[in-house]
PDB file with SEQRES, HELIX, SHEET and CRYST1 records, atoms N, CA, C and O in Angstrom:
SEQRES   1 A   72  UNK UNK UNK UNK UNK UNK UNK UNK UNK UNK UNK UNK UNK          
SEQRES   2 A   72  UNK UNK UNK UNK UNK UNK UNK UNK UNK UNK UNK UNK UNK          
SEQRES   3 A   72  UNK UNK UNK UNK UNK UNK UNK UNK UNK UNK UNK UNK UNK          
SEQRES   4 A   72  UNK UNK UNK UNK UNK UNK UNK UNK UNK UNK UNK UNK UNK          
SEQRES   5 A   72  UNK UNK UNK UNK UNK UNK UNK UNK UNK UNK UNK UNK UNK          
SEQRES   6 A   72  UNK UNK UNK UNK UNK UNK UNK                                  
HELIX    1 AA1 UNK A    8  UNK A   10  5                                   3    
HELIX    2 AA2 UNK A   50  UNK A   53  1                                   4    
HELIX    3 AA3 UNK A   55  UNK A   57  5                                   3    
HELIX    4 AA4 UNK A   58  UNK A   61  1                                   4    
HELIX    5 AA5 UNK A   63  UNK A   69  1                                   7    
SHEET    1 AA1 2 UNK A  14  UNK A  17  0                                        
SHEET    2 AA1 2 UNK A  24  UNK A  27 -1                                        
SHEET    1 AA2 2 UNK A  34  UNK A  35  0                                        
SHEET    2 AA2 2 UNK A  42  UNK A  43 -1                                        
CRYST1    1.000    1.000    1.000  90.00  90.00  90.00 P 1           1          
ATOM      1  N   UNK A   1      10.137  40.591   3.001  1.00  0.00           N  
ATOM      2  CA  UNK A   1      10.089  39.490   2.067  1.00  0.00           C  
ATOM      3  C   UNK A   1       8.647  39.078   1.829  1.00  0.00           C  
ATOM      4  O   UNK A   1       7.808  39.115   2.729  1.00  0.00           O  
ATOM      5  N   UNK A   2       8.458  38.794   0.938  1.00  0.00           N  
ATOM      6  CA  UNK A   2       7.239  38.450   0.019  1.00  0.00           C  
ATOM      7  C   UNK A   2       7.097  37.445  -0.229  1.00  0.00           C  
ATOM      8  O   UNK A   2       7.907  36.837  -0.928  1.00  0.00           O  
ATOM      9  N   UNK A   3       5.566  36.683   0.453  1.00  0.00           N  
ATOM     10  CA  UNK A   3       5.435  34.789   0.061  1.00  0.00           C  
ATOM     11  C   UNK A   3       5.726  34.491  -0.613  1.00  0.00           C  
ATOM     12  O   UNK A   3       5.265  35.190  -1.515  1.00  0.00           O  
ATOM     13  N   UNK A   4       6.705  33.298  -1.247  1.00  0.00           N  
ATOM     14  CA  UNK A   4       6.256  32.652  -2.901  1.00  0.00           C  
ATOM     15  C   UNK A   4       5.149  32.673  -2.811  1.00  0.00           C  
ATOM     16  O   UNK A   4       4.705  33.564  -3.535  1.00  0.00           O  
ATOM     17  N   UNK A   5       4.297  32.090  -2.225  1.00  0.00           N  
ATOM     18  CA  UNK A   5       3.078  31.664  -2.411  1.00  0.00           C  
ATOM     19  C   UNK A   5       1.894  32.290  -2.887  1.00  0.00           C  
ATOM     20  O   UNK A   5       0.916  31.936  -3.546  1.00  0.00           O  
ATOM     21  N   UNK A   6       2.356  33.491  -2.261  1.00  0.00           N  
ATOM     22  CA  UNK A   6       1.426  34.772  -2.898  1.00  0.00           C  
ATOM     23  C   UNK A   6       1.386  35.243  -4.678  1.00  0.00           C  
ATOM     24  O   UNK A   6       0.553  35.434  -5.565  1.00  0.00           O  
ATOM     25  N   UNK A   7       3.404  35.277  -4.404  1.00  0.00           N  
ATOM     26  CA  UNK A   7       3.475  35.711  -5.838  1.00  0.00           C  
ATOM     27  C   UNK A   7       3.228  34.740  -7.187  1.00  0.00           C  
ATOM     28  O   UNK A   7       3.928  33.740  -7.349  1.00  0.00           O  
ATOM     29  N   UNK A   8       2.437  35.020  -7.904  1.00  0.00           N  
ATOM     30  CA  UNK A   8       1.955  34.561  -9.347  1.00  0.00           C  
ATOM     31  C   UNK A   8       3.210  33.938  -9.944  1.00  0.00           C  
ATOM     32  O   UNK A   8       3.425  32.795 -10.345  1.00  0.00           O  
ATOM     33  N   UNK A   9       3.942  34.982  -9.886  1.00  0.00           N  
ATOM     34  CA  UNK A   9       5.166  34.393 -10.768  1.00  0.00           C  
ATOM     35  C   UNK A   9       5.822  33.428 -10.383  1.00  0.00           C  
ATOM     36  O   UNK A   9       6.735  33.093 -11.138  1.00  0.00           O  
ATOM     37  N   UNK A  10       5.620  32.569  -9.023  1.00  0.00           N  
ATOM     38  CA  UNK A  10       6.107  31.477  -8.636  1.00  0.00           C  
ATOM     39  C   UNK A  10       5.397  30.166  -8.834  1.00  0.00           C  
ATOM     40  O   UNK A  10       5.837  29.048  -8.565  1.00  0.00           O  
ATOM     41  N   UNK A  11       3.851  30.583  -9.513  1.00  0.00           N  
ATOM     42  CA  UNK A  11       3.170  29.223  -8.943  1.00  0.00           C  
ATOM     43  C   UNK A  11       3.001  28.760  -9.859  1.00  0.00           C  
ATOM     44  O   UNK A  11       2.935  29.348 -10.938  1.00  0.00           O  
ATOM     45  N   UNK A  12       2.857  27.268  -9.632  1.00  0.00           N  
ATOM     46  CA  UNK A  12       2.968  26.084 -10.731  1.00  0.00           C  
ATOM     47  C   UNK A  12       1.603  25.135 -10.624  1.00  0.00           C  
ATOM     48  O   UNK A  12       1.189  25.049  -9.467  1.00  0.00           O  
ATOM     49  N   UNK A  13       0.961  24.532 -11.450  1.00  0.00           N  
ATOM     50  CA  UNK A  13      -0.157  23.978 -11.911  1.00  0.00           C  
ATOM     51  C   UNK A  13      -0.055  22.429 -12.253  1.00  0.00           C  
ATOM     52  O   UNK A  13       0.591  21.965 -13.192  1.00  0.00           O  
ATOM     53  N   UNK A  14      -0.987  21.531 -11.104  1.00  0.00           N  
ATOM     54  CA  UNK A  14      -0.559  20.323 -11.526  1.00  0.00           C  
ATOM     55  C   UNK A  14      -1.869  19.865 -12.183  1.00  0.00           C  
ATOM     56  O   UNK A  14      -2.915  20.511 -12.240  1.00  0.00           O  
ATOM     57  N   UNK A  15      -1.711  19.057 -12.504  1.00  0.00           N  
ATOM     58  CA  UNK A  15      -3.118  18.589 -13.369  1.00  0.00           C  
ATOM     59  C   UNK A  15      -3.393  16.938 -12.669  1.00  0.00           C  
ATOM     60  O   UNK A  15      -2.686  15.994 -13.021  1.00  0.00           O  
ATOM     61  N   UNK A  16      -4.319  16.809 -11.826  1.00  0.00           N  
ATOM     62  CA  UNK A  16      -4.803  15.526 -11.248  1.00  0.00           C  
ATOM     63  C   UNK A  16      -6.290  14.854 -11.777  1.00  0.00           C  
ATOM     64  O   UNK A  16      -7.045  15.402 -12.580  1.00  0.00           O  
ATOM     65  N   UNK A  17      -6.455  13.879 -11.296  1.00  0.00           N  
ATOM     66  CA  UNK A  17      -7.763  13.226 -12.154  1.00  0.00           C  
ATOM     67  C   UNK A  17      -8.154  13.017 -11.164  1.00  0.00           C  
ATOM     68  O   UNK A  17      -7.481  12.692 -10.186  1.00  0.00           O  
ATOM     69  N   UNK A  18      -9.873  13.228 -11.234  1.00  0.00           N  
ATOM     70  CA  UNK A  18     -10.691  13.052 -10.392  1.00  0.00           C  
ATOM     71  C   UNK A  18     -11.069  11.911  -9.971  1.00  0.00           C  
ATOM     72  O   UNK A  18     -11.494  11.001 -10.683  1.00  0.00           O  
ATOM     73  N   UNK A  19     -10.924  11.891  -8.669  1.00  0.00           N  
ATOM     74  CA  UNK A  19     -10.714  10.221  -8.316  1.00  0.00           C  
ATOM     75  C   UNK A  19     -12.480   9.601  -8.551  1.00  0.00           C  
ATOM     76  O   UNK A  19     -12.829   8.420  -8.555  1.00  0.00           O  
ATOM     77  N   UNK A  20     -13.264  10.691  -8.712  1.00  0.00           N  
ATOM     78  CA  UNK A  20     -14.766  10.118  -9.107  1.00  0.00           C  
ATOM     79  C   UNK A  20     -15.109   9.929 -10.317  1.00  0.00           C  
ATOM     80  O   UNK A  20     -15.833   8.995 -10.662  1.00  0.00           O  
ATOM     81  N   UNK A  21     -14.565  10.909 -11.206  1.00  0.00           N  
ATOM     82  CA  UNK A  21     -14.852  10.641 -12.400  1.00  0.00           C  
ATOM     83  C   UNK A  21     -13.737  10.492 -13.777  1.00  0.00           C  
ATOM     84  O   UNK A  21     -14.070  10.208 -14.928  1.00  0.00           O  
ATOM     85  N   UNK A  22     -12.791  10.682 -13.439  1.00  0.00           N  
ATOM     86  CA  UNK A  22     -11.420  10.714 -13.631  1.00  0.00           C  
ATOM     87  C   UNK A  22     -11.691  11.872 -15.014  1.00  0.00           C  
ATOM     88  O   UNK A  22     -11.803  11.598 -16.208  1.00  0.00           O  
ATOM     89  N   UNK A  23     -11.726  12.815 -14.538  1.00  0.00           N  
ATOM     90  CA  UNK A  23     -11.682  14.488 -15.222  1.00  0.00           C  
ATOM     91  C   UNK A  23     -10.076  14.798 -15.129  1.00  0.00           C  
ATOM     92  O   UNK A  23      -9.510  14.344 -14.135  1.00  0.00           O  
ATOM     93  N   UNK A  24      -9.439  15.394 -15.898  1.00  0.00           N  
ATOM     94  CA  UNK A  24      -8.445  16.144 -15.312  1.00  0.00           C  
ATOM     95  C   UNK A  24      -8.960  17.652 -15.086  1.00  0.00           C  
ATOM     96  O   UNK A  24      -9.645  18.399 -15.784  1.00  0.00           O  
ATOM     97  N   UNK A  25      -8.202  17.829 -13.519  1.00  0.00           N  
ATOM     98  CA  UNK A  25      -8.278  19.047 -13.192  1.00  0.00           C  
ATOM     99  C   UNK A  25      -7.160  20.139 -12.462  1.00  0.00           C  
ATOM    100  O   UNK A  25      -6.432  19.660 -11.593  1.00  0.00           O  
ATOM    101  N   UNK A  26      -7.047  21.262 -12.724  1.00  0.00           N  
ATOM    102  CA  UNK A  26      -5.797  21.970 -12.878  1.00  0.00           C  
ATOM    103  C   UNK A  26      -6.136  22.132 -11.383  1.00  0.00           C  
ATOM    104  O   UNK A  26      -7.279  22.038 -10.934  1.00  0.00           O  
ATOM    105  N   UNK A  27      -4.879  22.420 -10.560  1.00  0.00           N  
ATOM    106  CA  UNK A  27      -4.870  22.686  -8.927  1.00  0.00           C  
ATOM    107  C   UNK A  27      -3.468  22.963  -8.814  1.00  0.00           C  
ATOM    108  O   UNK A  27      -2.527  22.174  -8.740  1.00  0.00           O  
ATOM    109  N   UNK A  28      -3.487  24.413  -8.813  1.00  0.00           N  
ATOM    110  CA  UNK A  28      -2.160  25.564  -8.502  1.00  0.00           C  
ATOM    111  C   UNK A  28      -1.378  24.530  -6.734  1.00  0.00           C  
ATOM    112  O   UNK A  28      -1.609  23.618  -5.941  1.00  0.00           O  
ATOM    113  N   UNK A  29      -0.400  25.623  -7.098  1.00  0.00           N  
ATOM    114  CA  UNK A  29       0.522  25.189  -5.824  1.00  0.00           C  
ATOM    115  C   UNK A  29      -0.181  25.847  -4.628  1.00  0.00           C  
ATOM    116  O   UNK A  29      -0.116  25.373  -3.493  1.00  0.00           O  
ATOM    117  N   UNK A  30      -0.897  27.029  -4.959  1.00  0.00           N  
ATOM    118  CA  UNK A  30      -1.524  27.667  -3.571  1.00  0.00           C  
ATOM    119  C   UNK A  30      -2.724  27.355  -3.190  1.00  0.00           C  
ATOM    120  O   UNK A  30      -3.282  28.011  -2.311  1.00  0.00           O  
ATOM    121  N   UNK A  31      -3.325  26.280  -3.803  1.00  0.00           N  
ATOM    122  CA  UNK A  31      -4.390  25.576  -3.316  1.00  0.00           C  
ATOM    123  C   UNK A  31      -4.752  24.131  -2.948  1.00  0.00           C  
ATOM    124  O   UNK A  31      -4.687  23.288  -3.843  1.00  0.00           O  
ATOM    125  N   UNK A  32      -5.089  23.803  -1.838  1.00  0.00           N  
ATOM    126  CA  UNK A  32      -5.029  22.620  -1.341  1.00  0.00           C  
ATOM    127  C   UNK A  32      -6.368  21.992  -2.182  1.00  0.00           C  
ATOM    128  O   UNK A  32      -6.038  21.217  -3.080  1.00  0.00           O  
ATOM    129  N   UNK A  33      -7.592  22.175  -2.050  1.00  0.00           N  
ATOM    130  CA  UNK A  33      -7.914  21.185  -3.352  1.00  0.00           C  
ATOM    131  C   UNK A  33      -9.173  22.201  -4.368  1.00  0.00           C  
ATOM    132  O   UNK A  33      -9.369  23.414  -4.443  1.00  0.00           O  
ATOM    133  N   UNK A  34      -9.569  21.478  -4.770  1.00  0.00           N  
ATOM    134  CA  UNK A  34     -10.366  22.241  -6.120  1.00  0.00           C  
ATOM    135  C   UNK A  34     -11.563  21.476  -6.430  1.00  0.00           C  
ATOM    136  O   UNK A  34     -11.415  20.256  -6.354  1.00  0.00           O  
ATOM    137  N   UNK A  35     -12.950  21.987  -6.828  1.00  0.00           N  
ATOM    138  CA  UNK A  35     -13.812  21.027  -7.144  1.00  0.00           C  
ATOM    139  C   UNK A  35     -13.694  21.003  -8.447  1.00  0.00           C  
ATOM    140  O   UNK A  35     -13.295  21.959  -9.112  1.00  0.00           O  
ATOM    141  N   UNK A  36     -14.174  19.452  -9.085  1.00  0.00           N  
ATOM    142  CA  UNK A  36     -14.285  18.758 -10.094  1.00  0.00           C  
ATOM    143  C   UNK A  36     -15.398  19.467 -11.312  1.00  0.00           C  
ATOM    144  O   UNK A  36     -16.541  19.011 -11.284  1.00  0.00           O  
ATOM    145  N   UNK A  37     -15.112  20.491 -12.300  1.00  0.00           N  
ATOM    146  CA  UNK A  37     -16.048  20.881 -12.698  1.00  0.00           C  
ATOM    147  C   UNK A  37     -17.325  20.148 -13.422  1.00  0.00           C  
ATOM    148  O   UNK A  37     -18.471  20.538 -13.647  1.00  0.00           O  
ATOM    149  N   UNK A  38     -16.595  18.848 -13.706  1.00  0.00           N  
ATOM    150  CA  UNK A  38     -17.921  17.861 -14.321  1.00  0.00           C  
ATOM    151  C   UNK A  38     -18.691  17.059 -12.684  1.00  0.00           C  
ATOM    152  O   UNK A  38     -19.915  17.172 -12.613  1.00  0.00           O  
ATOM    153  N   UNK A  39     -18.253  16.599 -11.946  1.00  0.00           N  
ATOM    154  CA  UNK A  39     -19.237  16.158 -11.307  1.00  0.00           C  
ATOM    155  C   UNK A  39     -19.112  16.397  -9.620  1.00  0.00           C  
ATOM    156  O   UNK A  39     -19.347  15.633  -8.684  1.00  0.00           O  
ATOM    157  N   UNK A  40     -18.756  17.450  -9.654  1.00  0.00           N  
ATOM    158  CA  UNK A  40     -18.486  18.731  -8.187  1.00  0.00           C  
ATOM    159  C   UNK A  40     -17.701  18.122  -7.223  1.00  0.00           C  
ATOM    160  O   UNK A  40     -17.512  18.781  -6.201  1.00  0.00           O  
ATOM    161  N   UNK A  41     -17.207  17.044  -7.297  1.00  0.00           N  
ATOM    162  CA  UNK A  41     -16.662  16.664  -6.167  1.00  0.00           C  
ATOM    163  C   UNK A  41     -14.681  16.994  -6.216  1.00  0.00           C  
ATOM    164  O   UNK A  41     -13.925  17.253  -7.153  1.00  0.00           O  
ATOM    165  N   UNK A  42     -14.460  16.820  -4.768  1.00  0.00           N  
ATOM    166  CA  UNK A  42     -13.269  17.485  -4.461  1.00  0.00           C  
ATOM    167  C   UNK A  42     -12.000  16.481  -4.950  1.00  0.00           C  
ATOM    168  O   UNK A  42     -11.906  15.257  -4.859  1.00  0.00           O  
ATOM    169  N   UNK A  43     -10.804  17.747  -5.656  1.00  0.00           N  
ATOM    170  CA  UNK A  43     -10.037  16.786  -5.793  1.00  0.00           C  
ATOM    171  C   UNK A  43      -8.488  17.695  -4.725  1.00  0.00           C  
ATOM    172  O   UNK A  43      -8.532  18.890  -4.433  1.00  0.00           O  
ATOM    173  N   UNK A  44      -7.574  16.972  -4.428  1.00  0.00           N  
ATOM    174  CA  UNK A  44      -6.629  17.277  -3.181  1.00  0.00           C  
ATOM    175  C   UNK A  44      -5.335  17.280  -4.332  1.00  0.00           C  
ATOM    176  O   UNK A  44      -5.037  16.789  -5.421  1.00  0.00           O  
ATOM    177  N   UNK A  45      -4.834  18.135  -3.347  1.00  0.00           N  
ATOM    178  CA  UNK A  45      -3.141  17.819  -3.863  1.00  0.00           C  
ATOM    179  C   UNK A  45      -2.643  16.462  -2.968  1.00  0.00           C  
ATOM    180  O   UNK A  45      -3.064  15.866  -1.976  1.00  0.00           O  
ATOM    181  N   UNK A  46      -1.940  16.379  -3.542  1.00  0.00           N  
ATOM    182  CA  UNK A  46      -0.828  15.245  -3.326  1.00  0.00           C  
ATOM    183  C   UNK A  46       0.043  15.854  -1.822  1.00  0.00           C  
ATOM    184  O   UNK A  46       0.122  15.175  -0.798  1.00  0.00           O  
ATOM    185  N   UNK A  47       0.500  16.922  -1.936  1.00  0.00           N  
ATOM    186  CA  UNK A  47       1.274  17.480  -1.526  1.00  0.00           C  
ATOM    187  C   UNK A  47       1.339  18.142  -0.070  1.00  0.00           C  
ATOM    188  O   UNK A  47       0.120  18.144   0.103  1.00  0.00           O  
ATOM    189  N   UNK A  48       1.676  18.517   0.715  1.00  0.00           N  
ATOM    190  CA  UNK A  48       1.129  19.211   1.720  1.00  0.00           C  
ATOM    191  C   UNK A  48       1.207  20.640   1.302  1.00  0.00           C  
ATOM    192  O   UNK A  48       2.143  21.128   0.670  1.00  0.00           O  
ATOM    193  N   UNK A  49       0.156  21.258   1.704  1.00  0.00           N  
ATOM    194  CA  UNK A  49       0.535  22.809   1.279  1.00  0.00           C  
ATOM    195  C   UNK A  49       1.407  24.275   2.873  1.00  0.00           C  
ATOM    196  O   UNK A  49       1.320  24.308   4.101  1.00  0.00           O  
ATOM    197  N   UNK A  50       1.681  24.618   2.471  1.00  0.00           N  
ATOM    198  CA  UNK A  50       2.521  25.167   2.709  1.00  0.00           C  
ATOM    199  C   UNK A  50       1.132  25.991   4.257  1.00  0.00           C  
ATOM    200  O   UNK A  50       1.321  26.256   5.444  1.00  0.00           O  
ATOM    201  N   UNK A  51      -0.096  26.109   3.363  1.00  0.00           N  
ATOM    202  CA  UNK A  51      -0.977  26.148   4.767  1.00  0.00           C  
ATOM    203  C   UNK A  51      -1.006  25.241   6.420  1.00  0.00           C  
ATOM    204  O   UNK A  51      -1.423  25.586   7.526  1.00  0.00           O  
ATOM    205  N   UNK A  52      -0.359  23.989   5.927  1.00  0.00           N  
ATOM    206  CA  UNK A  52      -0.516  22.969   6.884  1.00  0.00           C  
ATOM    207  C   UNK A  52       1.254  23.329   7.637  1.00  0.00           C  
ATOM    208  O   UNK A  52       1.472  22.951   8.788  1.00  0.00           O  
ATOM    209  N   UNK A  53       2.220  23.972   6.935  1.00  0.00           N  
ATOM    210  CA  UNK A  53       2.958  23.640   7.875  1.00  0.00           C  
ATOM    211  C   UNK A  53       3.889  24.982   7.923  1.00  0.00           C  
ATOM    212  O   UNK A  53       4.793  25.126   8.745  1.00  0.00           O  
ATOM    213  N   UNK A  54       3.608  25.762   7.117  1.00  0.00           N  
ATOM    214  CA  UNK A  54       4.612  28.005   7.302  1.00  0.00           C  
ATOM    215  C   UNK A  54       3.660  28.022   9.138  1.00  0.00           C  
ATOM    216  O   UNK A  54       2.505  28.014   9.562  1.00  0.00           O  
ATOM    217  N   UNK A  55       5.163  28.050   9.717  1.00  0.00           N  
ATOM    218  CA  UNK A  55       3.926  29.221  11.077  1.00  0.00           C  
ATOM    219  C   UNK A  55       3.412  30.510  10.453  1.00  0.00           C  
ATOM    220  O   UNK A  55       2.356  30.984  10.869  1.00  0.00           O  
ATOM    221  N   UNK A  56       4.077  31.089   9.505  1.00  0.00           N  
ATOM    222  CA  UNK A  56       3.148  32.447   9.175  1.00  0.00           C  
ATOM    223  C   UNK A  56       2.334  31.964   8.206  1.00  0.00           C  
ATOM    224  O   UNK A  56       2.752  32.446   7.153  1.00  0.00           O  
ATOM    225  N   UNK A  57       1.511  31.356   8.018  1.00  0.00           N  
ATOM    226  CA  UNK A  57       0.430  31.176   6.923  1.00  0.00           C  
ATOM    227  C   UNK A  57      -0.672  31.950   7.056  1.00  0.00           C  
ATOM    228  O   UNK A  57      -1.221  32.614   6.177  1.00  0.00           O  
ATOM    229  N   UNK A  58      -1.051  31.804   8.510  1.00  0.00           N  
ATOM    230  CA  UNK A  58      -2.179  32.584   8.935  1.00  0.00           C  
ATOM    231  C   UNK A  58      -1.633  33.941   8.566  1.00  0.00           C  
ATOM    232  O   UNK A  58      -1.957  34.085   7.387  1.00  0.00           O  
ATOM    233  N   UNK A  59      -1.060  34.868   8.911  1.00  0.00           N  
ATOM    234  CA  UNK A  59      -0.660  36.116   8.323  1.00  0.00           C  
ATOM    235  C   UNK A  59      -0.754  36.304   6.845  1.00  0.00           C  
ATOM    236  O   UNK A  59      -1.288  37.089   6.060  1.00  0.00           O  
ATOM    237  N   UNK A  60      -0.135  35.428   6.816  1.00  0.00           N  
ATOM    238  CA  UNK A  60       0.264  35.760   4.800  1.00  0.00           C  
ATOM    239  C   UNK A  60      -1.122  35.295   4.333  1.00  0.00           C  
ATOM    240  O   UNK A  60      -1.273  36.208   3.522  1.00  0.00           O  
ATOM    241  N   UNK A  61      -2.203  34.608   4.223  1.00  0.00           N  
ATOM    242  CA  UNK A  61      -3.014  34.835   3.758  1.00  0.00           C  
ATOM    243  C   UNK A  61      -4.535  35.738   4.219  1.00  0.00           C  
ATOM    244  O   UNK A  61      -5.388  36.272   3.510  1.00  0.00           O  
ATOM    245  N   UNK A  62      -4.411  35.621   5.642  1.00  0.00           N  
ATOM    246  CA  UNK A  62      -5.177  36.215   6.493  1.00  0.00           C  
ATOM    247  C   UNK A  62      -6.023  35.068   7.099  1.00  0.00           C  
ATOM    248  O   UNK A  62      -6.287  34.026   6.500  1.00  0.00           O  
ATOM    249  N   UNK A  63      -6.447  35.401   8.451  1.00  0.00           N  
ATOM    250  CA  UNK A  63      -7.135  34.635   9.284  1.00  0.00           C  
ATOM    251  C   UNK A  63      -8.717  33.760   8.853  1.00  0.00           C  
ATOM    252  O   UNK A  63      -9.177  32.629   9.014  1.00  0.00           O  
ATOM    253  N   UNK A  64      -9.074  34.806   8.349  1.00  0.00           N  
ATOM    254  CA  UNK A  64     -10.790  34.070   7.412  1.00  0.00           C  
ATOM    255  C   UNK A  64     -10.322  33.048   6.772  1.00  0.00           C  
ATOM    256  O   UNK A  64     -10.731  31.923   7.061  1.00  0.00           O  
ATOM    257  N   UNK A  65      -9.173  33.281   5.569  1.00  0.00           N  
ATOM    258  CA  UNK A  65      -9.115  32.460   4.337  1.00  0.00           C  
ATOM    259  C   UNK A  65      -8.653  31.085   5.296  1.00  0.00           C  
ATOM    260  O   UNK A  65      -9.138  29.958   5.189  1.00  0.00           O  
ATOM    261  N   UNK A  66      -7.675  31.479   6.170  1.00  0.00           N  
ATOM    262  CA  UNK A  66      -6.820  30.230   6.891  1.00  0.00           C  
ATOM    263  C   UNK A  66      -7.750  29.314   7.174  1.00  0.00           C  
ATOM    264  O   UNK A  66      -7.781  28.135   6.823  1.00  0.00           O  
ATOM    265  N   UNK A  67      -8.939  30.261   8.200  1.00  0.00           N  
ATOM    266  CA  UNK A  67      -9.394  29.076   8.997  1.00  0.00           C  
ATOM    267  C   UNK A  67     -10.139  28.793   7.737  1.00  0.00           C  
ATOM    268  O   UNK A  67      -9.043  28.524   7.247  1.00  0.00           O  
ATOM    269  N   UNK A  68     -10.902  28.613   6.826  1.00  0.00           N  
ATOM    270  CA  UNK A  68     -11.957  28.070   5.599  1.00  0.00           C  
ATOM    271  C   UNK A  68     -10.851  26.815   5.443  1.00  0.00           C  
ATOM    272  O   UNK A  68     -11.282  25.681   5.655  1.00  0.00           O  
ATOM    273  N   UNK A  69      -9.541  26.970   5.105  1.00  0.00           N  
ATOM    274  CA  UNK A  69      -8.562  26.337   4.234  1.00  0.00           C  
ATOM    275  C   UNK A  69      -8.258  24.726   5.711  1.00  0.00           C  
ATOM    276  O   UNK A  69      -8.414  23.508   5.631  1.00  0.00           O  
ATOM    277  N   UNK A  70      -7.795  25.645   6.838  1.00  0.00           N  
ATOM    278  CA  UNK A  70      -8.195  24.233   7.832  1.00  0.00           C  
ATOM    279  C   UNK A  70      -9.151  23.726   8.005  1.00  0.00           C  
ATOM    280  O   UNK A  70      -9.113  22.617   8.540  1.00  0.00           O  
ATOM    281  N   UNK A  71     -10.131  24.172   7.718  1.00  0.00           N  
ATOM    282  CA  UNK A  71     -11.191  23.479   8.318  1.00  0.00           C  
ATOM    283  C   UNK A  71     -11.734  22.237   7.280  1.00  0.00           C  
ATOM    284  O   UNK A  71     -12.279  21.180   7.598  1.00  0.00           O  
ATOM    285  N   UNK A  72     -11.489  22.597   6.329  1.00  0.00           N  
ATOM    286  CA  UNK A  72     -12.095  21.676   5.147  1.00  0.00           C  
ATOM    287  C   UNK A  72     -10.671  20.840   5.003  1.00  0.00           C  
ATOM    288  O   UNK A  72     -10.566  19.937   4.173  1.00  0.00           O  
TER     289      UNK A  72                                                      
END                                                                             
């Protein structure tokens, strides 16, 4: 079986406003947050991502990407 998360054809796009400059900015389901292209700063999902709580996350995306994705 094959992540949703991986597959394209599952993922959905929310559009949030930058809590600094209130930009809207697009932030997929497989990413926990995104920088602000007008004034660089970070914007978060709402949501928990599926990184914070699949025990296989680390697998399914691989160990580098994981730890970058916890750590920030």
């Amino acid at each position: 079986m094959k992540c949703p998360g991986t597959d394209p054809r599952f993922l959905k796009v929310e559009v949030k406003k930058c809590s600094k400059c209130g930009y809207e900015v697009e932030i997929f389901t497989d990413e926990i947050r995104v920088k602000c292209p007008r004034c660089k700063s970070y914007v978060y999902r709402e949501i928990p991502s599926c990184i914070d709580w699949c025990r296989y996350a680390k697998e399914c995306i691989g160990e580098k990407k994981w730890k970058e994705l916890k750590e920030k």
